[in-house]
C-alpha positions in Angstrom: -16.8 9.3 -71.4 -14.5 11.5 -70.2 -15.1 10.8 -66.8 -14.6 7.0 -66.8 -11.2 7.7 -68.3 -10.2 9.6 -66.0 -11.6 7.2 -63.7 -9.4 4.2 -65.6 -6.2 6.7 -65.1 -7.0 7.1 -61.6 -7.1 3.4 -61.2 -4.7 2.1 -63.0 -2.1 4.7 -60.8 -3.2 3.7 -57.8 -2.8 0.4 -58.6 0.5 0.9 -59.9 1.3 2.8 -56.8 0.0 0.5 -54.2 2.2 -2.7 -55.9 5.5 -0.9 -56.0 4.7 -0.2 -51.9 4.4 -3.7 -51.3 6.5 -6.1 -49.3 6.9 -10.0 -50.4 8.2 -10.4 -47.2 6.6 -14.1 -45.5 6.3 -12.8 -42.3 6.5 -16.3 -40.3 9.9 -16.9 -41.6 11.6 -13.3 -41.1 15.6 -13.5 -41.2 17.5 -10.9 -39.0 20.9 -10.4 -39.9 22.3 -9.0 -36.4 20.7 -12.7 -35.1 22.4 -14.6 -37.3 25.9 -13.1 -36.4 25.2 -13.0 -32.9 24.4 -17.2 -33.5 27.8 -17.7 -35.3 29.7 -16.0 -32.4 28.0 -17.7 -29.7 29.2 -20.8 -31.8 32.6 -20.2 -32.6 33.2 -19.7 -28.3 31.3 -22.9 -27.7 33.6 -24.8 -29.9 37.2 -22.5 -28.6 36.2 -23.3 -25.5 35.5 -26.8 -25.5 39.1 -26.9 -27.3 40.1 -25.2 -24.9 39.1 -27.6 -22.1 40.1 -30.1 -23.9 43.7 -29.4 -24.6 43.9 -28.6 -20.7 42.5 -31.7 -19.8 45.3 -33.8 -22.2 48.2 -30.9 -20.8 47.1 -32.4 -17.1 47.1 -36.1 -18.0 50.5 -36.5 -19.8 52.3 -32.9 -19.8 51.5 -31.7 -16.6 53.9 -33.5 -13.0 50.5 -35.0 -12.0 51.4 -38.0 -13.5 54.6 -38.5 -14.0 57.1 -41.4 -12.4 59.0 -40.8 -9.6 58.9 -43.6 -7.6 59.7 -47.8 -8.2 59.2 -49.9 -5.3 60.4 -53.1 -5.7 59.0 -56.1 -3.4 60.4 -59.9 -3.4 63.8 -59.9 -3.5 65.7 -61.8 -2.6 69.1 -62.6 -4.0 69.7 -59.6 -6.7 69.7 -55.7 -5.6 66.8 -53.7 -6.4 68.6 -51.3 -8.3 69.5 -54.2 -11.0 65.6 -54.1 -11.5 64.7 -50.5 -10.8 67.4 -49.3 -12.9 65.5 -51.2 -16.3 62.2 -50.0 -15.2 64.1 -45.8 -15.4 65.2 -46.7 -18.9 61.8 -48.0 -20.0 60.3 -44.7 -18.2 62.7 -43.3 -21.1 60.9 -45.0 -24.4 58.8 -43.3 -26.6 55.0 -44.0 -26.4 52.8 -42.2 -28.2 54.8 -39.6 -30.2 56.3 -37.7 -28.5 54.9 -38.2 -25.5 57.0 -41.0 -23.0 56.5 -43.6 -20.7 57.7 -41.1 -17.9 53.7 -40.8 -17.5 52.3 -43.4 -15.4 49.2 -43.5 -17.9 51.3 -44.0 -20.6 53.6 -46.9 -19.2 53.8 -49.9 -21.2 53.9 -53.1 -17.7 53.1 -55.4 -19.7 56.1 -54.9 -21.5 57.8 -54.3 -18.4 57.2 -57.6 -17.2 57.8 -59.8 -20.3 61.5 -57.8 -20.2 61.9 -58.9 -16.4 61.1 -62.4 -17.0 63.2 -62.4 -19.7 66.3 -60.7 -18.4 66.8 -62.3 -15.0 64.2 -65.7 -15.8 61.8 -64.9 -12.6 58.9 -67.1 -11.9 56.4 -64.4 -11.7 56.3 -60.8 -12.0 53.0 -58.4 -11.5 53.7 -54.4 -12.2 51.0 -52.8 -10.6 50.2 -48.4 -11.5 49.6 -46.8 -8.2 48.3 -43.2 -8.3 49.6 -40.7 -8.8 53.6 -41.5 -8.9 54.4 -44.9 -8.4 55.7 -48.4 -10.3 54.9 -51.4 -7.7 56.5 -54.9 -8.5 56.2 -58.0 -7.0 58.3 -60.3 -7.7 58.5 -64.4 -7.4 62.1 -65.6 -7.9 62.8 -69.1 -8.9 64.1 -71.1 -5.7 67.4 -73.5 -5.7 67.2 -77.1 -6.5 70.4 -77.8 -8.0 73.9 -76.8 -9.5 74.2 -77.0 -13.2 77.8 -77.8 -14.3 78.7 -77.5 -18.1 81.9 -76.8 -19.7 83.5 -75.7 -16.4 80.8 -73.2 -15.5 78.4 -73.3 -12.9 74.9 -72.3 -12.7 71.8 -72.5 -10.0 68.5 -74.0 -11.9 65.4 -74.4 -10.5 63.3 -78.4 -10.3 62.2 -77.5 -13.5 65.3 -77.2 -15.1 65.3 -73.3 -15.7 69.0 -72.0 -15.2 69.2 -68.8 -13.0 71.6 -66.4 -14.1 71.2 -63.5 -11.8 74.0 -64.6 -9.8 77.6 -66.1 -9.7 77.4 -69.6 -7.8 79.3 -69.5 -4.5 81.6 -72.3 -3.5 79.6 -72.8 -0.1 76.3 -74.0 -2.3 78.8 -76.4 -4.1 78.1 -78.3 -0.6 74.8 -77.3 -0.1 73.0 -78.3 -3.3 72.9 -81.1 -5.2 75.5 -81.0 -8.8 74.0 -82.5 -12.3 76.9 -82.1 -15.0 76.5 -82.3 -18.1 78.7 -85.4 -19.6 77.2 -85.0 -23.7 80.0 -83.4 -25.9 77.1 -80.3 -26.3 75.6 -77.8 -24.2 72.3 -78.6 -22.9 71.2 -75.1 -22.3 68.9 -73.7 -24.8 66.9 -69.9 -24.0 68.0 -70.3 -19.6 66.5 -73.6 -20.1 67.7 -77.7 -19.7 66.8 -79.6 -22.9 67.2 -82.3 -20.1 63.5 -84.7 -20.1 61.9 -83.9 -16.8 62.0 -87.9 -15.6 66.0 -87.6 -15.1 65.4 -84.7 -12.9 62.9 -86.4 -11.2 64.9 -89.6 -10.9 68.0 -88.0 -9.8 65.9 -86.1 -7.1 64.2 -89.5 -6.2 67.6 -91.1 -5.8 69.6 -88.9 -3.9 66.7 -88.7 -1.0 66.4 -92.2 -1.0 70.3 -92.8 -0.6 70.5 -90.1 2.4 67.7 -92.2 4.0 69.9 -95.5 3.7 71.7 -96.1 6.6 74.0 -98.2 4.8 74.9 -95.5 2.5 75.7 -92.8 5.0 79.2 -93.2 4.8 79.4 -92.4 1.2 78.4 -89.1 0.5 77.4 -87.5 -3.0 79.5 -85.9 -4.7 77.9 -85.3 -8.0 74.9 -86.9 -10.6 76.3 -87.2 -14.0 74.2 -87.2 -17.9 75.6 -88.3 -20.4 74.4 -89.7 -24.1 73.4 -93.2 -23.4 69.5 -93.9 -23.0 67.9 -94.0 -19.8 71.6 -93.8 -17.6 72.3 -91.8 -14.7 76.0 -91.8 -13.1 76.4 -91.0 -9.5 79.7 -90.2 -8.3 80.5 -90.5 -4.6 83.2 -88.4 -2.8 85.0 -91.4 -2.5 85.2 -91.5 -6.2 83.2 -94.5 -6.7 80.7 -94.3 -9.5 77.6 -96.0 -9.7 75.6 -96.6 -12.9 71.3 -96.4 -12.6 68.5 -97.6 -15.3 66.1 -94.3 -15.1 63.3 -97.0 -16.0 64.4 -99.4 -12.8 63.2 -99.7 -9.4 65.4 -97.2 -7.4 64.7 -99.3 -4.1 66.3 -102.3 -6.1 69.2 -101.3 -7.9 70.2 -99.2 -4.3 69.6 -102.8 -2.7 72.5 -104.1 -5.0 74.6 -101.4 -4.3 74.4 -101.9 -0.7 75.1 -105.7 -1.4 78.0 -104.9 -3.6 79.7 -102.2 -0.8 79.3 -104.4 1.9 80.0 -107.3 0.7 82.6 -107.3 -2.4 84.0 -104.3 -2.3 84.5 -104.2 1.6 87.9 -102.4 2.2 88.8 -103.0 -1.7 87.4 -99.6 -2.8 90.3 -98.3 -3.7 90.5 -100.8 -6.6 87.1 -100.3 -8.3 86.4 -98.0 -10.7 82.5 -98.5 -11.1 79.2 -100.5 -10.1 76.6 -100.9 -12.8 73.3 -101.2 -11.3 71.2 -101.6 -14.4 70.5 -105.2 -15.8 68.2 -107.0 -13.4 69.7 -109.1 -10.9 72.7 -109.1 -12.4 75.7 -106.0 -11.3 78.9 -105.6 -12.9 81.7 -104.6 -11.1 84.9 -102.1 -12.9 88.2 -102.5 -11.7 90.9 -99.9 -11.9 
């Protein structure tokens, strides 16, 4: 009896011995500290230096001179100076973009902009801004050509066949002789935004009439003077340096009513001209005569 309890101490020590020795390690999923810190490092450089890049990759696109303006080439011209443009493109360069950064950086310059303020300012026909690499503004430019002389409360202006008024430069008194002059005979402006609140069929008409009084030899002794609008429907004056004035129906033959006028001159005013004040062209067959 003795024996088996000493057998049963035996045991139950070595039993408690061996369980206090053991490890409830799993050994397929072991952690080691010194890898786990030498993970986390290798991650916290990864991510400084892909900051890194990137902040050196935004410092070269809009910090760095890589970029930056420092040239404007103009192309086009042909009436204003290309510093007049140039010099609005600088102070654009100048404006804020994306805070703070400016539009001194070619990547960060706003053309469109550009060229809605261009159009705007000096009422071109066409403006393209083109970015060239790495410094330069390129602009080509399409400027509204001459078709007539605008004259309204004792200004002048240059206007296009459309009717858009050009303001980019004083008219000179040699054009006065050169182009043809529409004045503006309505107690109110007709200019609205560098544009004629004129209906395009007068321009068209007045343009129709003067060719086809240059081409009559009959009328070759009485130049144009000047085309006249005023507030009565469907009327166009033309005045004649001679100071006659001739009235046209904007809804009549022009062949026709220059027909009469030839009539008229050759046959009742003659050598009298100096006594009429006006021909009115525009009922039918039928022309009245004004006397001074």
């Amino acid at each position: 009896m003795l024996a088996n309890k000493k057998k049963r101490k035996i045991r139950r020590y070595q039993i408690k011995k061996d369980y206090q020795s053991k490890s409830f390690k799993n050994p397929f999923f072991r952690t080691d500290k010194t890898d786990n810190k030498k993970r986390s490092l290798s991650l916290k450089v990864y991510v400084i230096g892909i900051l890194i890049i990137i902040l050196f990759i935004l410092y070269g696109l809009f910090l760095s001179p890589l970029f930056m303006i420092n040239n404007i080439k103009i192309n086009g011209l042909g009436r204003l100076p290309e510093s007049a443009i140039s010099q609005r493109l600088w102070d654009q360069t100048n404006n804020k973009s994306i805070w703070p950064l400016k539009q001194k950086n070619i990547l960060l310059f706003d053309k469109k902009k550009a060229e809605t303020d261009l159009i705007a300012n000096f009422n071109f026909s066409k403006v393209k801004i083109s970015k060239k690499l790495f410094h330069t503004i390129s602009v080509d430019i399409e400027e509204r050509p001459y078709a007539f002389i605008w004259a309204e409360s004792g200004k002048n202006y240059y206007s296009d066949s459309k009717g858009y008024i050009i303001k980019d430069s004083v008219v000179k008194a040699d054009d006065l002789k050169k182009f043809p002059i529409i004045q503006n005979d309505t107690p109110s402006t007709l200019i609205e935004n560098d544009y004629l609140k004129v209906d395009q069929s007068y321009l068209t008409f007045i343009f129709a009439v003067k060719s086809a009084l240059e081409k009559d030899p009959d009328m070759s002794s009485m130049p144009i003077d000047r085309f006249m609008i005023s507030q009565e429907l469907n009327m166009i004056k033309v005045r004649f340096q001679n100071g006659l004035l001739a009235y046209f129906n904007t809804k009549d033959d022009i062949s026709k009513q220059i027909d009469k006028l030839v009539v008229v001159k050759n046959q009742k005013i003659k050598d009298n001209l100096s006594k009429v004040n006006y021909v009115d062209l525009r009922y039918g067959d039928k022309v009245y005569i004004g006397n001074k």
